[in-house]
N, C-alpha and C positions, 0 to 999 in steps of 0.2 A: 504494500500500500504506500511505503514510504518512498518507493523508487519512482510509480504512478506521479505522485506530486513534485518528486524535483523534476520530474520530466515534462510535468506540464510547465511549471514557473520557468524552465529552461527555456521552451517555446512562445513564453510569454514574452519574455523580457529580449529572445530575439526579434519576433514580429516588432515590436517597440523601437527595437534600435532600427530596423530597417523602414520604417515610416519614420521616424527623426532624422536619417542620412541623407530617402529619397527627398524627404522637403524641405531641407536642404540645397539639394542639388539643383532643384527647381526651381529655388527661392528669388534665382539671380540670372541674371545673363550678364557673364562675367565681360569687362574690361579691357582690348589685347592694347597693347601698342599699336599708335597710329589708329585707333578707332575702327580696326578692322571686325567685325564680325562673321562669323561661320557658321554656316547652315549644312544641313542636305535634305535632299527633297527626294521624291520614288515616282515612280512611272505616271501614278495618278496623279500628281500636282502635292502630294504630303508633302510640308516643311516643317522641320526639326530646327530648331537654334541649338546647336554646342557647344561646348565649353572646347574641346579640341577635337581634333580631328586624327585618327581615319572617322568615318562614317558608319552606322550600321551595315548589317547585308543591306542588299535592294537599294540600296540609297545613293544619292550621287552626292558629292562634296562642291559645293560655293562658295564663295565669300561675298561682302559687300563694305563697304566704308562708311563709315556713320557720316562724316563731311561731305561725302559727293564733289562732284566735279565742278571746278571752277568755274562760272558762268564767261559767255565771252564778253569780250567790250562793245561797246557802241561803236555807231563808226561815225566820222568826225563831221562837223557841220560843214557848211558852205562859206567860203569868204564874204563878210559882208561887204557891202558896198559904199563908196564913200560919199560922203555927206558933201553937203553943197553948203556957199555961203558961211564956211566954219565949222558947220554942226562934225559933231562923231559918226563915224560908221557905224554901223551896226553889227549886231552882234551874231555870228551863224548858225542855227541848230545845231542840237546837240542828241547824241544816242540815248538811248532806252534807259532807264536805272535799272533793269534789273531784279535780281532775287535778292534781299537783307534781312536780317535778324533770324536766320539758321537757328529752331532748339528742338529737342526733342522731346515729348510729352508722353510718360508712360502712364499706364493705370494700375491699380494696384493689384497685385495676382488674386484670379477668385479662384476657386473650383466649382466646377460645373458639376452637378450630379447625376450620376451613372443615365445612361441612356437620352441626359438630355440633346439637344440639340438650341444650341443659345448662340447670342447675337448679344457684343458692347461694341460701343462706342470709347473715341477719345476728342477732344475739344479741345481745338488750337485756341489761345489769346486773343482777345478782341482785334483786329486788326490783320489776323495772320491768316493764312488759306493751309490747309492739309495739301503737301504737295507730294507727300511721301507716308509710308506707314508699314505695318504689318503686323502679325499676333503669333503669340506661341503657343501650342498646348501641349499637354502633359504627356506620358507614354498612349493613355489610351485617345485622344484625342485626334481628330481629323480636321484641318480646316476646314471651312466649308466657303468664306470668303476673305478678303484680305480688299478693300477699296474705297475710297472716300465716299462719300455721301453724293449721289447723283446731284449735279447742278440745278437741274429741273427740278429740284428740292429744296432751292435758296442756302443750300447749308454746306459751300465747296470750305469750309473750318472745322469736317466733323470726319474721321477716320473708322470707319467700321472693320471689325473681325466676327468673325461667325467661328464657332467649333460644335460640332459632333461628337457626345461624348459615347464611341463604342463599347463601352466595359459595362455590364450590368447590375457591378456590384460597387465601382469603384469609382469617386469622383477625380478629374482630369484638372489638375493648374492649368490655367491659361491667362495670357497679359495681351493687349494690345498698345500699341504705341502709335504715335504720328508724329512725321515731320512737316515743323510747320515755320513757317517762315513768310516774310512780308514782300509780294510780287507787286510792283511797280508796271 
C-alpha cells in the first residue's frame, strides 16, 4: 500500500513540474540579436515561433526581423523658379514622409480552451495603422488567421489572430501582436 502512494505523489509532483517548465516555455518569445525572430511553418500554413532552431518534423524553418526594411527616400522636388522684381524663388516639392514611429504591441498570452476555436484582436495607438502582425499558439493550437482588420471596416489600427484549439482536453497559449507604426 505504501509503494501505491509514493508512486502516485511520484507522478504527481512530475505532471506538476512538466506544466511549470511547458508554461514557461511558452510564456515568452525570446529576444535574438538584431531582432531576428524564428519561426516554422508545415505544409498547411501552421506557424510555430521558436526559441531556436532546427524545427520540428514536417516543419520548415524562417526567420523574420522585428525592424523591417528600410523605407526608400522621396525623390527630390523640382527647381523652383525665380522670382521677379526681387521677390524669392520658390520652393520645389518634396517626396513622401513615409512610415514613422515603428513599435510593437503585444497582448497578453491567454489560453484558449480545449476545442475552442477563438479570435483576439490587438490595437495600435491613436494615430498609428496595423501595418504588420501575427499570433502564436500553443502545441495544440492551429492558426486559423493572422491579418488586420479589413479597411471596409474603418478599423486599418486593429491586428486580428484567430487559433483552433485541436486538443480536447487541453487548453493552447496563444498571443497576438501588431506592428504598428504612423504612415504618412
Amino acid at each position: 500500500m505504501a509503494r501505491r502512494g509514493s508512486v502516485l505523489i511520484g507522478a504527481v509532483v512530475g505532471a506538476l513540474a512538466t506544466m511549470l517548465l511547458g508554461g514557461i516555455a511558452w510564456a515568452a518569445i525570446p529576444s535574438t540579436p538584431g531582432g531576428v525572430i524564428q519561426g516554422c511553418y508545415d505544409a498547411g500554413g501552421n506557424v510555430k515561433v521558436v526559441e531556436a532552431l532546427p524545427c520540428p518534423s514536417k516543419y520548415t524553418p524562417f526567420q523574420w526581423n522585428q525592424q523591417g526594411p528600410a523605407g526608400t527616400n522621396g525623390t527630390n522636388g523640382t527647381d523652383g523658379t525665380n522670382g521677379t522684381n526681387g521677390t524669392n524663388g520658390q520652393d520645389g516639392t518634396h517626396g513622401q514622409n513615409g512610415v514613422s514611429g515603428y513599435e510593437v504591441i503585444e497582448s497578453t498570452i491567454i489560453d484558449f480552451p480545449p476545442g475552442a476555436n477563438s479570435m483576439r484582436g490587438v490595437t495600435c495607438p491613436l494615430g498609428k495603422k496595423a501595418i504588420g502582425g501575427g499570433v502564436s499558439a500553443g502545441l495544440n493550437g492551429v492558426v486559423t488567421r493572422s491579418a488586420p482588420v479589413p479597411l471596409a471596416l474603418g478599423q486599418p489600427n486593429i491586428w486580428t489572430g484567430g487559433v483552433k484549439n485541436t486538443s480536447a482536453t487541453e487548453a493552447t497559449a496563444t498571443q497576438v501582436w501588431a506592428v504598428c507604426a504612423i504612415v504618412d
